[in-house]
C-alpha positions as CSV (number, residue, x, y, z in Angstrom):
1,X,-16.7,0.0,-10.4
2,X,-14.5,0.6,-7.6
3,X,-10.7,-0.4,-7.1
4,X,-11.8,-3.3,-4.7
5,X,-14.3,-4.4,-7.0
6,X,-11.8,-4.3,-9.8
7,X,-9.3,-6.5,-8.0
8,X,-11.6,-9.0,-6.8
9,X,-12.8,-9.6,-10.2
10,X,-9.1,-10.0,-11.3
11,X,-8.4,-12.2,-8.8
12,X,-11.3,-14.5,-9.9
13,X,-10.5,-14.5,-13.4
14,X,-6.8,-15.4,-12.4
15,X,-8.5,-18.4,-10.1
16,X,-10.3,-19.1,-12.9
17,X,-7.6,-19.7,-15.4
18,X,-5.7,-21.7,-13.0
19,X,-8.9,-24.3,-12.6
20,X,-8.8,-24.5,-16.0
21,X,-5.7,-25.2,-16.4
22,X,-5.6,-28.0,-14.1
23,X,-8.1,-29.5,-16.1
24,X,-6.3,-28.7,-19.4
25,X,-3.3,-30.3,-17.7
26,X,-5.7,-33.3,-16.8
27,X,-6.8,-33.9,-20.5
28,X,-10.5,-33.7,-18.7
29,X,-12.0,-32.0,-21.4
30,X,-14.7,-34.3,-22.5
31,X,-17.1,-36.4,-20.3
32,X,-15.4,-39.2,-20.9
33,X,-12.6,-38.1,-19.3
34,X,-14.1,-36.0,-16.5
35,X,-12.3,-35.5,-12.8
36,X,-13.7,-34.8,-9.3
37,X,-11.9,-32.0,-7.8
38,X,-10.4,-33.9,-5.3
39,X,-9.1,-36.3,-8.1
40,X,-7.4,-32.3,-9.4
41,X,-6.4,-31.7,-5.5
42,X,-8.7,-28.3,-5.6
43,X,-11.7,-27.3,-3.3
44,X,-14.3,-25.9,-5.5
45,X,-14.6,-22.5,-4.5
46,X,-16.8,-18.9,-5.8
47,X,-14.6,-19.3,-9.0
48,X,-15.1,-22.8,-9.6
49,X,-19.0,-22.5,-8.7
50,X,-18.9,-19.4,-11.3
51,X,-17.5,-22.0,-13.9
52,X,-20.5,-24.2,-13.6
53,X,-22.7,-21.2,-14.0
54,X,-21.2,-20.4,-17.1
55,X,-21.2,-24.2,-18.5
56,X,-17.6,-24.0,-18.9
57,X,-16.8,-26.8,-16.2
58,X,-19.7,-29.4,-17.1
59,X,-21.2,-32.4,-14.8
60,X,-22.0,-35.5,-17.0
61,X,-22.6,-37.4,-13.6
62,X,-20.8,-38.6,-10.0
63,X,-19.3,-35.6,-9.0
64,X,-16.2,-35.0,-12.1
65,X,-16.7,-32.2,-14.2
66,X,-14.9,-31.9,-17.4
67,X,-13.9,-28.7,-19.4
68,X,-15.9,-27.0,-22.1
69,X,-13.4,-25.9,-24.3
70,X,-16.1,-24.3,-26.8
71,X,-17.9,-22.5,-23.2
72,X,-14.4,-21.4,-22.3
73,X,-13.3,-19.4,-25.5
74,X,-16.7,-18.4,-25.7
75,X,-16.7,-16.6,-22.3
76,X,-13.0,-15.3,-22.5
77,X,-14.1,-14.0,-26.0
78,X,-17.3,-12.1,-24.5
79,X,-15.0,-10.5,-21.3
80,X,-12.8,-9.1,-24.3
81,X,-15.5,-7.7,-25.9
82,X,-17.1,-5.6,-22.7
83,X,-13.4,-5.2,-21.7
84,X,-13.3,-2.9,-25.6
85,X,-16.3,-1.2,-24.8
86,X,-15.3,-0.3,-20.8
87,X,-12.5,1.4,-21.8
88,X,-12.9,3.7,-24.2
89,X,-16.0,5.0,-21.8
90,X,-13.7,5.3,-18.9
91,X,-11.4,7.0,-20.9
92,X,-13.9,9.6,-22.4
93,X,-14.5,9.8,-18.5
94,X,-11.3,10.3,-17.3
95,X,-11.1,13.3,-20.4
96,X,-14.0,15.2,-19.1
97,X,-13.0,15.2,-15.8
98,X,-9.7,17.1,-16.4
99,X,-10.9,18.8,-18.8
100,X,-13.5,20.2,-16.3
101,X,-10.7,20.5,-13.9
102,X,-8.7,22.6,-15.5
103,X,-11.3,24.6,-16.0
104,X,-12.2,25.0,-12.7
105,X,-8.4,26.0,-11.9
């Protein structure tokens, strides 16, 4: 993954917080209580659209969406997870490059 890659997808989960937040903020966490966006003041956007996708911001009808705070933990839970396994392979990476380096030199 490349360094633009890597911020864009930092910058979406950073967008994506902040929506949820609003809706925290809202109390629209149940359909009962869903909110249009306008009602949040936010344009749906990639990250909101992304949201949907994941079920975390849910549609019971007429435009509002409410939060999924089960969806939400689950997908925050599962990003930690790949995060845990990224690493230590970038880092095994990262080893066998200078180690192959210094080699070299």
């Amino acid at each position: 993954m490349g360094a633009a890659s890597m911020v864009i997808t930092a910058v979406m989960m950073l967008r994506q917080r902040a929506l949820v937040r609003r809706f925290e903020r809202a109390g629209a966490t149940n359909a009962a209580q869903a909110r249009s966006a306008e009602q949040l003041g936010v344009e749906p956007g990639l990250a909101w659209h992304r949201l949907v996708g994941h079920a975390v911001l849910r549609c019971p009808g007429d435009g509002r969406y409410f939060l999924d705070l089960a969806n939400w933990q689950r997908l925050r839970r599962r990003r930690r997870v790949i995060a845990l396994a990224v690493i230590p392979g970038l880092l095994v990476l990262l080893a066998l490059i200078l180690l192959l380096t210094v080699r070299a030199g």
